[in-house]
C-alpha distance (Angstrom), angle and dihedral (degrees) to the residues before:
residue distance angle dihedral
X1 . . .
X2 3.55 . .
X3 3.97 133.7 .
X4 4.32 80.0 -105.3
X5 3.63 101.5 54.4
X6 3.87 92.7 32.3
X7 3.76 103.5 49.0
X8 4.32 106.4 9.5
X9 3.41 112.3 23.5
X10 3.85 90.5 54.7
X11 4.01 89.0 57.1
X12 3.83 98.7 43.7
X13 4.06 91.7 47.1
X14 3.82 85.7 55.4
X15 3.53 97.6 39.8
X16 4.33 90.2 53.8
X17 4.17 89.7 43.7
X18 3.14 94.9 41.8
X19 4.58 90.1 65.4
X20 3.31 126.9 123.6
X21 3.51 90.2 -101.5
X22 3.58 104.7 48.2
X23 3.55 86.9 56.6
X24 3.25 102.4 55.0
X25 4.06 84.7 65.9
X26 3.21 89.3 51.6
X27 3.57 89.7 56.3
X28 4.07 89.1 52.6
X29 3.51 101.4 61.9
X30 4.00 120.0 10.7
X31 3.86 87.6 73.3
X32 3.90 94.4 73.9
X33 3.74 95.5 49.8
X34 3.68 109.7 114.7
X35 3.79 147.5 179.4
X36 3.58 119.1 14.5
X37 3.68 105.7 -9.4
X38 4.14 137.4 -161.2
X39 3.40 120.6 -156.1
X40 3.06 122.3 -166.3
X41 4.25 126.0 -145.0
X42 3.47 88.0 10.0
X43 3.74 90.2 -179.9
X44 3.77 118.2 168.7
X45 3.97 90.2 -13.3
X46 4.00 104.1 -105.6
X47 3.82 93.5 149.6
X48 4.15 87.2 52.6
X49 4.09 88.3 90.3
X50 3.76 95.3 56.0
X51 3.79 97.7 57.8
X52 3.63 114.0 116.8
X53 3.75 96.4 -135.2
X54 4.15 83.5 -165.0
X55 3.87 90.4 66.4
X56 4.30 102.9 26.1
X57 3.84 110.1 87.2
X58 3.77 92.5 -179.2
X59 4.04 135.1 -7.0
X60 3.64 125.8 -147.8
X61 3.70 129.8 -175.3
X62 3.16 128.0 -160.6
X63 4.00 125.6 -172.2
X64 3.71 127.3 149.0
X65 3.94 93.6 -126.3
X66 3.48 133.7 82.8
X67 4.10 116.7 -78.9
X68 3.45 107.4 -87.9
X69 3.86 136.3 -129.6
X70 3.78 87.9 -121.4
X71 3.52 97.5 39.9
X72 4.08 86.7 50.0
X73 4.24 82.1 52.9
X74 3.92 95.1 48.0
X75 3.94 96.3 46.8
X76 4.19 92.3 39.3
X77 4.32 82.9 53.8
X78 3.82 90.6 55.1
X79 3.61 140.8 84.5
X80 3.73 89.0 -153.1
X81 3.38 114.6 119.1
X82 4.20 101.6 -118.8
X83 3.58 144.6 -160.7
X84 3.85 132.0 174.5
X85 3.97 125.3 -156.5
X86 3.53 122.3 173.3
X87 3.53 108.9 -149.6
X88 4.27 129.0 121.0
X89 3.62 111.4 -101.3
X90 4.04 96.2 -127.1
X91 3.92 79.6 78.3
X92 3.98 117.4 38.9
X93 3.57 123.6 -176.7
X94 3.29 100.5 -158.1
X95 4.35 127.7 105.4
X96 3.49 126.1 -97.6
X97 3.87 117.5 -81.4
X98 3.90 96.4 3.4
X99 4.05 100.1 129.9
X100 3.82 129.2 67.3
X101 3.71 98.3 -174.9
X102 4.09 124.2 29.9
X103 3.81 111.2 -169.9
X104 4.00 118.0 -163.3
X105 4.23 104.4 179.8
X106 4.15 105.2 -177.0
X107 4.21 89.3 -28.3
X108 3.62 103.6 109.3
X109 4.14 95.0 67.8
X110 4.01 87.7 54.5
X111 4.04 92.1 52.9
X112 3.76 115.3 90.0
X113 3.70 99.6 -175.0
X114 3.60 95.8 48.7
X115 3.54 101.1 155.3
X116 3.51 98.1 60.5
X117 3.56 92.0 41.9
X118 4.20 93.0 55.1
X119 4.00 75.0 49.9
X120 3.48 88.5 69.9
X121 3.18 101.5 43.0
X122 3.42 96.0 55.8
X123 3.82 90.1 49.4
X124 4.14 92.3 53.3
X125 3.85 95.9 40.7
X126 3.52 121.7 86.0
X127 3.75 124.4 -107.8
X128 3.92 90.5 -122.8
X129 4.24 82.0 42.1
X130 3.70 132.2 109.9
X131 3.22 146.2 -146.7
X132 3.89 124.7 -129.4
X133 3.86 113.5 -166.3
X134 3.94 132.3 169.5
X135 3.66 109.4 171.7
X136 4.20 145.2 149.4
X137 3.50 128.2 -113.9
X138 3.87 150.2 100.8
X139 3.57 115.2 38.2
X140 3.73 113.9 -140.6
X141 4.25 87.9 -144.5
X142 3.24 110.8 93.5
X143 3.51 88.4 -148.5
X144 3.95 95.6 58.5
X145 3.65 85.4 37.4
X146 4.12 91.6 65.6
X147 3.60 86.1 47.1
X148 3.91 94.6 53.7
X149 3.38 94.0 48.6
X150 3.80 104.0 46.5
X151 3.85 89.8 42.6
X152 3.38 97.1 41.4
X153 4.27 102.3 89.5
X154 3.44 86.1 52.9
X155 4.04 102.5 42.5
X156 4.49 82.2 51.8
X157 3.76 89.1 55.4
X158 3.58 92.0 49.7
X159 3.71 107.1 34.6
X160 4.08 107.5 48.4
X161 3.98 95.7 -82.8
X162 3.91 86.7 -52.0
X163 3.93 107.4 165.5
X164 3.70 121.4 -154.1
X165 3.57 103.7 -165.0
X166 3.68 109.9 56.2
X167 3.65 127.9 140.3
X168 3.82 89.2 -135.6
X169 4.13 93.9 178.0
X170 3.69 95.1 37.1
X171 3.58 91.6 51.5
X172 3.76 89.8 52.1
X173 3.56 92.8 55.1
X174 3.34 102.6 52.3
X175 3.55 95.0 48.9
X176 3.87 95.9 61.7
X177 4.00 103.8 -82.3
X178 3.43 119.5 118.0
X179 3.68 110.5 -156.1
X180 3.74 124.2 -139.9
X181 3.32 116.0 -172.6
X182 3.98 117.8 18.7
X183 3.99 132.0 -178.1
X184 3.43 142.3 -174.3
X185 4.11 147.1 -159.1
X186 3.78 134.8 133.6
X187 4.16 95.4 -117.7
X188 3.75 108.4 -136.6
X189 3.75 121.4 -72.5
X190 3.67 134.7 46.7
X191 3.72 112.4 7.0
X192 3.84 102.2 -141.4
X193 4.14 87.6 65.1
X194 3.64 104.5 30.6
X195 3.84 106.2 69.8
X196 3.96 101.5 111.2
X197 3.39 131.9 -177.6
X198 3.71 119.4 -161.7
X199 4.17 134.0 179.9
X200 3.88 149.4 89.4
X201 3.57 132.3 -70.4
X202 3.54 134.9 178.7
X203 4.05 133.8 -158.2
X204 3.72 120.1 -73.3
């Protein structure tokens, strides 16, 4: 790992999910997770503050960097009960069956072997589970589309293996999720990175 991706990249990545309106998705979703929950690319812990500590038995977070300073901040301002494991998610080490609620916040686009990671996720989730999702990817322009993909070998180089033009819902769906409820906006800002898609899915 470079002096980059060690000491700046980890800042700036932070600093751009942590926006206003980043948050604000955030702030749609992570309050219905429930029961023992996985999330996964924890990072620095921005989703911690959302948790309904009424519903959330248990939250783990799984990222396969070091525990941050931040993250170390978020969990010690919580009443959530908290673990960290740093481990990929193409690999879990978890049981069968031992999450109700996985949470993936702007993850999924970083994740080369997705597929096998969505594999595992399956296998740790609960058949009664779900999966809570808010991610950025394909534009449905054409226009920002062309941009996305002509930009995007450069913007993974630069950005911690962040891709711009994945089909986040398709994806899902053809690796055994069914989703449920689905929305979409372009977030304010620069086009190319600020098509989300955000919603629940459960196992197939």
């Amino acid at each position: 790992m470079g002096l980059y991706s060690k000491y700046i990249l980890p800042k700036v990545i932070h600093k751009v999910c942590g926006l206003k309106p980043t948050m604000i998705q955030r702030g749609k979703v992570i309050p219905e997770a429930k029961g023992r929950v996985l999330e996964i690319g924890i990072g620095s812990g921005l989703n911690i503050p959302y948790y309904d500590e009424k519903k959330v038995s248990q939250l783990v977070g799984l990222d396969p960097y070091p525990h941050s300073k931040a993250l170390h901040e978020a969990a010690e301002s919580s009443p959530l009960q908290f673990e960290f494991i740093r481990e990929s998610a193409e690999q879990l080490s978890m049981e069968n069956s031992e999450f109700d609620t996985v949470v993936s916040t702007y993850t999924f686009c970083t994740i080369d072997q997705l597929k096998e990671s969505l594999s595992e996720i399956k296998r740790v989730l609960k058949s009664s589970g779900q999966l809570i999702f808010v991610e950025h990817g394909k534009a449905p322009d054409d226009k920002v589309l062309k941009t996305q993909n002509r930009i995007n070998p450069i913007w993974k180089k630069i950005s911690g293996g962040c891709n711009l033009n994945k089909n986040i819902p398709e994806i899902l769906e053809k690796n055994g999720f069914k989703i449920s409820n689905l929305e979409t906006m372009y977030l304010p800002g620069w086009k190319p990175a600020t098509y989300n898609f955000w919603g629940f899915a459960q196992t197939q």
